[in-house]
C-alpha positions in Angstrom: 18.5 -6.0 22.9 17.4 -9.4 21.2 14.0 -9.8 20.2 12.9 -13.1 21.7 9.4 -15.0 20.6 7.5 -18.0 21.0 5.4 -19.6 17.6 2.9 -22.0 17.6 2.4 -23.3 14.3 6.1 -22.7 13.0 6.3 -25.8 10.6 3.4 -24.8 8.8 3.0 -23.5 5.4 3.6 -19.9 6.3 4.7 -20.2 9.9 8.0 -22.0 8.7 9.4 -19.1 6.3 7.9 -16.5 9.0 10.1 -18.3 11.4 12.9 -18.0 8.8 13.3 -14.6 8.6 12.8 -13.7 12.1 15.9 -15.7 12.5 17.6 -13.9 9.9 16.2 -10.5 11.4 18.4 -11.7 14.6 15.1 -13.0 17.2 15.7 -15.5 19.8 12.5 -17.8 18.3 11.6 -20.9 20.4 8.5 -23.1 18.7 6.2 -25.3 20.0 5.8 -28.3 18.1 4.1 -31.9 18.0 7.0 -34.0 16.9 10.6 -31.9 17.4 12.9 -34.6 15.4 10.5 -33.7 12.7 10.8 -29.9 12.7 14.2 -30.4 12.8 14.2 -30.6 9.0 11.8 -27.7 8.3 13.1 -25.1 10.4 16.7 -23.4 11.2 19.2 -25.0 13.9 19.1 -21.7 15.7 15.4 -22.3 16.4 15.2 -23.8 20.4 12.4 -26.4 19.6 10.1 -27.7 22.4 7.4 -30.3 22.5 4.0 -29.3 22.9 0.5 -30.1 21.4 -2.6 -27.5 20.8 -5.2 -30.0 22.1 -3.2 -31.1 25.3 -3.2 -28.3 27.8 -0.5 -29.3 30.5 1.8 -29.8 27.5 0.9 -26.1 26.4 1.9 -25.1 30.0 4.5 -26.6 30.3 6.0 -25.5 26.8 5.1 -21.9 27.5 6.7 -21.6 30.5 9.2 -18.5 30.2 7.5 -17.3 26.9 6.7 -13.3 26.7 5.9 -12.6 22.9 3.5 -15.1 21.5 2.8 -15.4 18.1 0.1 -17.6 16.8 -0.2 -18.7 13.1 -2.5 -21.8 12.5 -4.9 -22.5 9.7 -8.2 -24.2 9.2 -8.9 -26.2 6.1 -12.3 -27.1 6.9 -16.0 -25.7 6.7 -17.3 -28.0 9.4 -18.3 -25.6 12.8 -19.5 -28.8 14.3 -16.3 -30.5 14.6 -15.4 -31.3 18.3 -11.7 -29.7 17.4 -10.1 -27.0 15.6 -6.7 -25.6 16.2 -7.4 -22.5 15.5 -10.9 -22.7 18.0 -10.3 -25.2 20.6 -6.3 -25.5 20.0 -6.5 -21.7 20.7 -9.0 -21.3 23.4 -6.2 -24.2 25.1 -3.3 -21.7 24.5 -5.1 -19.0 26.4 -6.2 -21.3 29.4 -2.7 -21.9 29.6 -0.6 -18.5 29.1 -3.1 -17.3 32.1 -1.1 -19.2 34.1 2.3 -17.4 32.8 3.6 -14.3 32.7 2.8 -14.0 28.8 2.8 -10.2 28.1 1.7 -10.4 24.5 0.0 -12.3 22.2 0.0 -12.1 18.8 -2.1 -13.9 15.6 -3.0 -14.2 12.1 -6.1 -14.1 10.7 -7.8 -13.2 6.9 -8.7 -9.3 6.1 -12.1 -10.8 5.3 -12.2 -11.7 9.3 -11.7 -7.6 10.2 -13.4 -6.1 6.6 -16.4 -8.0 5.8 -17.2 -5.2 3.8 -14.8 -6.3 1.3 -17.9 -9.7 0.2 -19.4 -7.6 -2.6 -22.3 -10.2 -2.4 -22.3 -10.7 1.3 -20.8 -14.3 1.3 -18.8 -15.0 4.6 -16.0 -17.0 4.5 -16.7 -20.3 6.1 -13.9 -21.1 8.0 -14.0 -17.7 9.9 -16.9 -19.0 12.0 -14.3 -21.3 13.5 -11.2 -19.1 13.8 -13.8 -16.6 15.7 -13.9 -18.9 18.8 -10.1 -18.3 19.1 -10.2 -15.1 18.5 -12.6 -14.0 20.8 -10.7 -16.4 23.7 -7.9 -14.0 22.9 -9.5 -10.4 23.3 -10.9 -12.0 26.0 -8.1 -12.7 28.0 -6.8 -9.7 29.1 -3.3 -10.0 27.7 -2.5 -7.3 25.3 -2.9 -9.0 22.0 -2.0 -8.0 18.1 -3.7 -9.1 15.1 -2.4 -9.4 11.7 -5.6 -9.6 9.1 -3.8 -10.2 6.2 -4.9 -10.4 1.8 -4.4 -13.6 0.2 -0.2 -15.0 0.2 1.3 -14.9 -3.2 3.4 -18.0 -0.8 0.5 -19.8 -2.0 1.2 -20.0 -5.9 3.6 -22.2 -6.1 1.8 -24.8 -4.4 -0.9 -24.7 -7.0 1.2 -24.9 -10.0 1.3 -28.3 -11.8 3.3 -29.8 -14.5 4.3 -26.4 -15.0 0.2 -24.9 -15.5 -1.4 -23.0 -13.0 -5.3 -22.6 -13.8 -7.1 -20.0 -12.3 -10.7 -21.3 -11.8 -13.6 -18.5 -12.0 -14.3 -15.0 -12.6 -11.7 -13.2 -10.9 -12.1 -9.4 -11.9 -11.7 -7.6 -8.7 -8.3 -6.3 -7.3 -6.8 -8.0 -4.4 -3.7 -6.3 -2.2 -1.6 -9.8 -1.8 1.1 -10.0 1.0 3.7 -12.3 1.7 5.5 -14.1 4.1 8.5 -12.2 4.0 6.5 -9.0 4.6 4.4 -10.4 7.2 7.7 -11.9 9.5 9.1 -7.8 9.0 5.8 -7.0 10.6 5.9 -9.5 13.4 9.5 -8.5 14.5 8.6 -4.9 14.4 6.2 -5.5 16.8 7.9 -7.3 19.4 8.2 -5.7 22.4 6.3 -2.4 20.4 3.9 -0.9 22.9 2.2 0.8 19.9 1.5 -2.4 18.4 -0.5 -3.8 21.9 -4.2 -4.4 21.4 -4.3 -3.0 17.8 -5.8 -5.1 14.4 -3.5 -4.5 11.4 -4.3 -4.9 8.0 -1.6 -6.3 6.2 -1.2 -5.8 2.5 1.0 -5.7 -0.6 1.9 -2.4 -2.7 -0.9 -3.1 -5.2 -3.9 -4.1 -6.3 -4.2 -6.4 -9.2 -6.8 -9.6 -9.9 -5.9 -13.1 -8.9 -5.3 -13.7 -13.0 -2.9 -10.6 -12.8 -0.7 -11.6 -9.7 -0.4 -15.3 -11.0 1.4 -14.2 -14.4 3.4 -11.5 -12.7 4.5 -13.8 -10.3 5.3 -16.9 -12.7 7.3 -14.1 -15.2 10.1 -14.3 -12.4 9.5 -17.4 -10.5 9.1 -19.6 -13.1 8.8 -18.1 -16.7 8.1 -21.2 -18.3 4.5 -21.9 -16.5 1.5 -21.4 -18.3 -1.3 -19.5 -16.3 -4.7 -20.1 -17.9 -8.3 -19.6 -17.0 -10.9 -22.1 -16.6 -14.8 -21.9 -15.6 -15.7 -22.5 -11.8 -17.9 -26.3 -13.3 -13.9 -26.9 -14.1 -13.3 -28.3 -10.4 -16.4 -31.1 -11.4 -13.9 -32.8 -13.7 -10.7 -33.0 -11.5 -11.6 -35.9 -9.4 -11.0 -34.2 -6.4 -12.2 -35.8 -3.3 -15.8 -34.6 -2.4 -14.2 -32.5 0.7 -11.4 -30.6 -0.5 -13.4 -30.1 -3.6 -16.3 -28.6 -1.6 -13.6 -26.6 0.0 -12.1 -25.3 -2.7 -15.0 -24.3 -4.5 -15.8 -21.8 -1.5 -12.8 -20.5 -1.3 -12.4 -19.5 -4.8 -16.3 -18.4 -5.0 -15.4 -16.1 -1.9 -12.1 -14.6 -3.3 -14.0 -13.8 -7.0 -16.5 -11.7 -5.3 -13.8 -10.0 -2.8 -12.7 -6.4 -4.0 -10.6 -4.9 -1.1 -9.8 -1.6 -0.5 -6.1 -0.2 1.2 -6.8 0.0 4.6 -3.7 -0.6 5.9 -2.4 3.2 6.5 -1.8 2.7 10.3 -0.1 -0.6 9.7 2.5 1.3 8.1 2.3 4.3 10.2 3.1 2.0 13.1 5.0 -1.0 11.8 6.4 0.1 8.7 5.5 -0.3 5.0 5.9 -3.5 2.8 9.0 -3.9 1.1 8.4 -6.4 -1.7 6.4 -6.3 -5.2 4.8 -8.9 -6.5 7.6 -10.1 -8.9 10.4 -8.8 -6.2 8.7 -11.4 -3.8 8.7 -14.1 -6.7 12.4 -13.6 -7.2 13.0 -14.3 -3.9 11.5 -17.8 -3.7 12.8 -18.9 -6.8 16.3 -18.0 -5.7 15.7 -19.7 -2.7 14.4 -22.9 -4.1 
């Protein structure tokens, strides 16, 4: 039988290639988008696209209508909680207001394994947007709709995005290991649980097949993506002379404080127990993209 699902947040950085390879895994995917002549571009033909909008509910229940599976993948980029909107608060907290009104049968989201291990903060620092995603989150457990979350490490997806004119500098002390994932891995994840009774109401922790440091994953990762770029390390008083704006360099600042005092552990035994183990390495992953690109 096909595995049919509904995404809301399918053009974005990782929800575009998650949608990818649930189309090459053979789903029916529908996504909910603002602007469908634009996501035209960004995702495959065989997606059924359908116009809808986080922060407008009777849009939402209207798009929704006929959706079962659910799966949720938006991001915040922000630190401010007293913003009147997020996506992944408010936008959220809309999607649930509205799949009450549908016969929605499972919900699914992603979230960072920081969110489910704080733990992890070896000097107790909480990462800031996760007192915005916990709005939406909570909306969701609340609900009453069997529900699965995906608490993922950091996306080696991410790495290319940071490269420039062929350098990627890693900014601060990064000595601890981290278990990156992928997008690839992640979409095998989301498929398996499709209509997976095992996978209702459960947090999974979704990780790669090893530990290494940030500095570690970047050069395995450019060896096969792109052997010519130069990874280099640079102090954290670096970001003071890039001339970023004051915002986005306030924001990056915490996020790379955060992830140089995060040392994870593997705790995601019954995430392969129930929806199977990860399939790519590090440089496996990387050879992937590039041949892609």
């Amino acid at each position: 039988m096909t595995k049919k699902i509904t995404i809301i947040g399918a053009t974005g950085h990782l929800g575009h290639r998650v949608t990818a390879k649930l189309v090459e895994k053979g789903a029916e995917v529908t996504a909910i988008v603002r602007d469908p002549e634009a996501a035209k571009s960004m995702l495959p033909t065989q997606v059924r696209l359908i116009q809808g909008d986080v922060s407008d509910l009777a849009s939402l229940r209207s798009a929704l209508h006929g959706t079962e599976t659910l799966y949720i993948t938006l991001n915040s980029e922000s630190l401010d909680t007293t913003a009147p909107f997020h996506t992944e608060r408010e936008g959220v907290i809309n999607i649930i207001a509205a799949v009450k009104e549908i016969d929605v049968q499972h919900i699914m989201q992603i979230a960072g394994v920081d969110y489910a291990y704080p733990q992890f903060s070896t000097e107790g620092m909480a990462y800031g947007t996760n007192a915005i995603r916990t709005g939406g989150i909570n909306a969701i457990k609340a609900s009453g709709i069997p529900y699965t979350f995906f608490f993922c490490s950091f996306f080696l997806d991410s790495l290319p995005k940071l490269l420039m004119d062929n350098q990627l500098a890693v900014i601060g002390n990064h000595i601890h290991p981290i278990w990156f994932t992928n997008s690839s891995d992640l979409a095998e994840l989301v498929h398996n649980a499709i209509g997976n009774d095992a996978a209702k109401n459960m947090e999974f922790a979704v990780k790669d097949q090893q530990a290494v440091t940030y500095t570690e994953a970047a050069k395995e990762f450019f060896d096969s993506f792109a052997p010519e770029a130069e990874v280099y390390e640079l102090p954290m008083d670096a970001l003071d002379e890039m001339g970023l704006p004051e915002e986005q360099a306030v924001f990056i600042e915490h996020v790379l404080t955060f992830v140089q005092q995060l040392r994870e552990e593997q705790v995601d035994r019954e995430t392969r127990g129930i929806l199977g183990a990860p399939k790519h390495t590090i440089t496996s992953f990387a050879e992937e993209l590039r041949n892609e690109a």
